[in-house]
Steps between C-alpha positions, in 0.01 A plus 500: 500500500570209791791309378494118484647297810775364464488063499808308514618342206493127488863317420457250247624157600720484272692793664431367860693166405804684250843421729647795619867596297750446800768753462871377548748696693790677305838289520735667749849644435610708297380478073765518271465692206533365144772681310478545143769285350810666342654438213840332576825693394717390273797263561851680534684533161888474485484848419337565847702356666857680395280792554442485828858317545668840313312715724601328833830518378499869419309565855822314672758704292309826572510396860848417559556831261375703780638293823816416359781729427810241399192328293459858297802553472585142330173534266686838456839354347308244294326796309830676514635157278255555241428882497942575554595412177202611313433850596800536783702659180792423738436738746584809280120663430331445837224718390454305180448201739255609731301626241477198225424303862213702504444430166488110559350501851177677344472308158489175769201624739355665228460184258432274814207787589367496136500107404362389838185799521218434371400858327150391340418348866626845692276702261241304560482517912565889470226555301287253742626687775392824376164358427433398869670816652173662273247293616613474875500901482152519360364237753646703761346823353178347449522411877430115383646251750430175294623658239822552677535208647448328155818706324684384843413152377625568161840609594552258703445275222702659246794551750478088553471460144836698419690432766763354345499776210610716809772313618671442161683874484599420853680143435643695218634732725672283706708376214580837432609635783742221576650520198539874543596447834794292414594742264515804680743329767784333186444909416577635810784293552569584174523854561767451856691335260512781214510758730874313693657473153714777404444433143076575547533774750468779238207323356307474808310862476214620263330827492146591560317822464523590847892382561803479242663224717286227627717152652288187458655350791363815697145467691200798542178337586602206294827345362607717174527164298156404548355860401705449200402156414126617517559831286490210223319207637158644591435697188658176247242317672259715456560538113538154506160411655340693284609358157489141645070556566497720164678233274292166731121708424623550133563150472150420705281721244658372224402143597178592637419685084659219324245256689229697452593485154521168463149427613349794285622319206 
């Protein structure tokens, strides 16, 4: 079968007399992109502001702690006026001393640890880290880049998000270690002092189950004081950590049944 010829199509008029869209050139330079807008913080609070004023201060002290040694020793003689008369019991139980010092140093980082951590928050971002160490390990088993990249996206997230739950033990810490820092030197000072008096010599020695005579002025891989001091201290704050989270989740639960209580009824 012959197939038609082809005939060229006539263009209306209409068409022939249309104008022709005239296509503009782009604008040069560069296009700046439209952010979405972000909420704005919140003004500084009083409260903020002695914050961050505490913690500059505490930063200095820590500072000077460390470069200074006529500065620790003068932080060293004001704990000495407080702690001398309290548990110095006139220089006549040195061991006593060291180890209700141990006693106080750890109720103070202890409490400061415990009423400036969030626990709730800390449970929370372990178990959300746990989560996304499961699914990045499945992704990666299943060989599933996107995937991968996706849980990379999430932890970055969550790390931004908690940030500053992160850095709270470590502000804490600071605190704590100066004050324990101050300590230990008023004890070690304390100790040159006992150990020069005739009347404490006798009472400088304690027994352990490897030696009957042990001096606490005497040094093995650490001075014998501070072994002594943390015989006490690290276990008390242990004990002491312990009860503090027991007796603060008690009191949590209790308010968390008494409101669900409340709206039952």
């Amino acid at each position: 079968m012959a197939e038609p010829p082809l005939t060229a199509r006539k263009v209306p008029k209409e068409d022939e007399d249309a104008p022709t869209a005239k296509v503009l050139p782009l604008p040069k330079g560069e296009i700046e992109k439209v952010e979405p807008s972000r909420p704005a913080p919140p003004p500084r609070t009083f409260k903020d502001t002695l914050k961050t004023f505490v913690n500059s201060l505490v930063l200095t002290l820590i500072i000077l702690y460390l470069l200074n040694g006529e500065f620790r020793l003068t932080l060293a003689g004001g704990a000495g006026a407080v702690l001398q008369p309290i548990i110095g019991f006139e220089g006549t139980l040195p061991i006593a001393t060291l180890l209700t010092a141990g006693v106080i140093t750890s109720s103070i980082s202890t409490a400061l640890a415990h009423f400036f951590t969030d626990y709730i928050k800390q449970a929370r971002m372990a178990e959300q880290n746990r989560a996304l160490q499961k699914l990045s390990f499945d992704a990666m088993r299943a060989k599933n880049p996107k995937k991968v990249e996706r849980v990379a996206e999430m932890r970055k997230k969550m790390q931004g998000d908690n940030v500053g739950q992160m850095w709270a033990p470590m502000k804490m810490m600071g605190y704590s270690l100066l004050i324990i820092g101050v300590i230990f030197v008023w004890m070690g000072q304390f100790v040159i002092h006992s150990a020069g008096t005739y009347e404490t010599a006798g009472r400088m020695f304690f027994a352990v189950p490897w030696a009957w005579r042990v001096s606490l002025s005497g040094l093995s891989f650490l001075p014998h004081y501070i072994l002594l001091y943390s015989l006490l201290a690290i276990p008390f704050g242990m004990v002491m950590r312990r009860l503090l989270r027991y007796f603060t989740f008690k009191k949590r639960l209790a308010a968390i049944a008494a409101r669900e209580a409340a709206g039952s009824a």
